[in-house]
RODO-2510 file (C-alpha; in nm, 4 decimals, decimal comma):
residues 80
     n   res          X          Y          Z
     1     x     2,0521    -4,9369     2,1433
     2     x     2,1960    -4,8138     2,4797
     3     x     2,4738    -4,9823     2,6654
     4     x     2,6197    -4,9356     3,0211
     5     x     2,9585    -5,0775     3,0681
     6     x     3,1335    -5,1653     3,3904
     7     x     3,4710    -5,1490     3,3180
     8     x     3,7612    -5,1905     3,5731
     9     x     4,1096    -5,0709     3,5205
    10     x     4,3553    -5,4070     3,5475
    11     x     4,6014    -5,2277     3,7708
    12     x     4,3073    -5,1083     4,0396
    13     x     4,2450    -5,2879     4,3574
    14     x     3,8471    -5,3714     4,3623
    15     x     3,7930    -5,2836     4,7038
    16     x     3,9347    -5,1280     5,0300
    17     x     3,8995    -5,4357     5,2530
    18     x     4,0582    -5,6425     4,9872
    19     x     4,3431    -5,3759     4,9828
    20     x     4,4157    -5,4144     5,3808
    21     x     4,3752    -5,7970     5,3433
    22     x     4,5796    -5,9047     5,0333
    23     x     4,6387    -5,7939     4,7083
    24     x     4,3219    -5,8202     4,4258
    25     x     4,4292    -6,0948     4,1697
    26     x     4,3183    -6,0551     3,8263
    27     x     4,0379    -6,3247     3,8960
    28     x     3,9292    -6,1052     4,1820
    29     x     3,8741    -5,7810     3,8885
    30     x     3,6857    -6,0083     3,7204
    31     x     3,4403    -6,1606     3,9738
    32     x     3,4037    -5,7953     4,1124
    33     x     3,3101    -5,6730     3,7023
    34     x     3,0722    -5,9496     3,6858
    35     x     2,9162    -5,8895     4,0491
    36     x     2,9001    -5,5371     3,9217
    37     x     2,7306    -5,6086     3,6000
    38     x     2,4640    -5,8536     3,7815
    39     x     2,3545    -5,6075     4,0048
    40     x     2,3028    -5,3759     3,7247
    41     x     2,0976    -5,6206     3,5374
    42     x     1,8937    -5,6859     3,8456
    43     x     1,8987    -5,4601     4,1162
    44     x     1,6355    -5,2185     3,9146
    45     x     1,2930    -5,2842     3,7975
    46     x     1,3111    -4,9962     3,5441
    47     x     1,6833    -5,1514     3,4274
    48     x     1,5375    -5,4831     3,4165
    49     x     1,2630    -5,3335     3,1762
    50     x     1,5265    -5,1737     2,9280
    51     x     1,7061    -5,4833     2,8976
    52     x     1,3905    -5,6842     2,8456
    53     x     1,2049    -5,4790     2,6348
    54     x     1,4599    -5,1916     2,4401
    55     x     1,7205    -5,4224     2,4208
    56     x     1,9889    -5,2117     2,6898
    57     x     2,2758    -5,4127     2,7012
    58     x     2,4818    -5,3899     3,0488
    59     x     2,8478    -5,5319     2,9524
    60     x     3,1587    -5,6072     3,2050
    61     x     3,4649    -5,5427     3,0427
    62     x     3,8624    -5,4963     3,1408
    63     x     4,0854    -5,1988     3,0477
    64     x     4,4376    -5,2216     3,0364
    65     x     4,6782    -4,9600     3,1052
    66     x     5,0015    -5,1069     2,9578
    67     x     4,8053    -5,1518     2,6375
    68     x     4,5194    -4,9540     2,6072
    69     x     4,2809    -5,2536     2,5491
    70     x     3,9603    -5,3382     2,6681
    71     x     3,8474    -5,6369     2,6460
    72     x     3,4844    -5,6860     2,6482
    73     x     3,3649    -6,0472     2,8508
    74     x     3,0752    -6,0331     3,0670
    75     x     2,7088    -6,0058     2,8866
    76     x     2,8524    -5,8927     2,5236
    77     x     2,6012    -6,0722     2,2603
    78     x     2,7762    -6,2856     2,0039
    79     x     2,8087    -6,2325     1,6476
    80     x     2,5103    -6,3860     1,4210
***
């Protein structure tokens, strides 16, 4: 099994616009992980393939610098 993982760092803006405008909330990280791990998923016919027939798992997940964490929430199967 193969996996590609978005992560994003908690402590990094998500975007350079969003930097000049305001400062990125955490819910902003999380949209832009999940945006991120859509297009993945479907913005390639040969990625789209590997998911659907090898089983490649693209996963969004969070890192945290203060405590080395990452927390895994965005396409991550659950536990049979």
């Amino acid at each position: 099994m193969i996996i590609i993982c978005v992560v994003k760092r908690r402590d990094v803006l998500f975007s350079e616009l969003a930097r000049k405008l305001r400062p990125c909330s955490h819910l902003d990280q999380l949209i832009d992980v999940r945006m991120s791990t859509n297009h993945l998923r479907h913005g390639s016919a040969v990625l789209e393939q590997l998911i659907q027939n090898d089983g490649l798992l693209v996963v969004g997940a969070e890192y945290s610098l203060e405590t080395g964490i990452v927390e895994f929430f965005d396409g991550v199967p659950k536990p049979l």
